[in-house]
C-alpha positions as a printed Julia matrix, in Angstrom:
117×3 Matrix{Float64}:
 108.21  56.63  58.58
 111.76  55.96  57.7
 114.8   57.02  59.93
 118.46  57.55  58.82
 121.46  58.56  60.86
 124.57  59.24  59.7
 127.58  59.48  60.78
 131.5   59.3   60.48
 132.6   62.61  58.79
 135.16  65.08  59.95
 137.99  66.47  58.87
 140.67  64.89  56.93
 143.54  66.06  54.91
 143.68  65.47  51.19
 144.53  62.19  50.0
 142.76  60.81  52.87
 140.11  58.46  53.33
 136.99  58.46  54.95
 133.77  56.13  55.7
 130.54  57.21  56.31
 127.84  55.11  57.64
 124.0   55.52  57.92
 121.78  54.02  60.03
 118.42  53.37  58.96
 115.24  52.04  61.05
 112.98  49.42  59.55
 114.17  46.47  56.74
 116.83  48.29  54.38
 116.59  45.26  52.11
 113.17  46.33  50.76
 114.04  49.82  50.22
 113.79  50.53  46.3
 116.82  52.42  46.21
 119.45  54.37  48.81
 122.23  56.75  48.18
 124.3   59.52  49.26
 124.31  63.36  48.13
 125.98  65.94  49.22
 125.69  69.7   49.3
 127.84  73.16  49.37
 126.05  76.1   50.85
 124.58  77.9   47.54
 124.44  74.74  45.93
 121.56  72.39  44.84
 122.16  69.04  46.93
 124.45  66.64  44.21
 123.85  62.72  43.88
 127.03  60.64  45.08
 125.98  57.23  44.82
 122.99  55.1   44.85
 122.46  50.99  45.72
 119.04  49.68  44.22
 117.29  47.04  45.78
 118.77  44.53  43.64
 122.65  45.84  44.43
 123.11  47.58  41.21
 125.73  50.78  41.93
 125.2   54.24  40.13
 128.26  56.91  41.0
 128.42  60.32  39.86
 131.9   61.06  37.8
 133.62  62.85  39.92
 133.73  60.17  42.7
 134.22  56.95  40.12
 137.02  55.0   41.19
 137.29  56.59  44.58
 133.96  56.19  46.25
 132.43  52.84  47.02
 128.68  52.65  48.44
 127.54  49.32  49.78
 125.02  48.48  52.54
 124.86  45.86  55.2
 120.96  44.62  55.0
 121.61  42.16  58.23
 122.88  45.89  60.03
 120.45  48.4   58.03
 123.27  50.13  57.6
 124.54  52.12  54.38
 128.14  52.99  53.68
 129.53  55.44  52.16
 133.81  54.28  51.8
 135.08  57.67  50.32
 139.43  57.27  49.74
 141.78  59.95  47.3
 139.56  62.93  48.63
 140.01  66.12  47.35
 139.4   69.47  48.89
 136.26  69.63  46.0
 134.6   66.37  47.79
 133.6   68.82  50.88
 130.43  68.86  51.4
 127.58  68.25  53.58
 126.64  64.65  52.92
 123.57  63.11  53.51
 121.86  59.43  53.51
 118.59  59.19  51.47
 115.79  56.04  51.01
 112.94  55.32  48.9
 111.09  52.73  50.25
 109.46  52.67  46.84
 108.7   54.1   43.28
 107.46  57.37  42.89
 107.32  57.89  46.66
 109.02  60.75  47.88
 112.66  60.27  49.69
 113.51  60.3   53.38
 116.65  61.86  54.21
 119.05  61.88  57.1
 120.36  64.93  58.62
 123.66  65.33  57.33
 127.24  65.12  58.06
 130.11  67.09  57.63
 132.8   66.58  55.19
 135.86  68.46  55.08
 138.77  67.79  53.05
 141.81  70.26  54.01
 145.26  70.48  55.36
């Protein structure tokens, strides 16, 4: 069983930056792949950004060049760096794992996003 907690959203004016971080229990390292998505209510939940195992970086197009996803293994910790936000970026965001291949992903329980002034 695989915990995440995130954290570090809020409220932030556009043009702002933000970082998210997610806590996860047990060796990130091994994980298969991790990644952010986020969600709108009425929405299917979107794909961010994912990190495989092997540090390869996957972002969707509307976040390229402004969104940076990284994770510290020694920390189990996954980032989320998010800078130029627009008022489209909020969201409810939330950490995901797969441990491995085909298995199903664990998720976190969200955190707020909200880009306004």
């Amino acid at each position: 069983q695989v915990q995440l907690v995130e954290s570090g959203g809020g409220l932030v004016q556009p043009g702002g930056s933000l970082s998210l971080s997610c806590a996860g229990s047990g060796s990130i390292s091994t994980f298969y792949r991790m990644g952010w998505y986020r969600q709108v209510p009425g929405k299917e939940r979107d794909m961010v950004a994912f990190i495989t195992s092997g540090g390869s970086t996957y972002y969707a197009d509307s976040v390229k060049g402004r969104f940076t996803i990284s994770r510290d293994n020694a920390k189990n910790t996954l980032y989320l760096q998010m800078s130029s936000l627009k008022p489209d970026d909020t969201a409810v965001y939330y950490c995901s794992a797969k441990t491995s291949i085909g298995t199903a992903p664990y998720w976190g329980q969200g955190t707020q996003v909200t880009v306004s002034s």
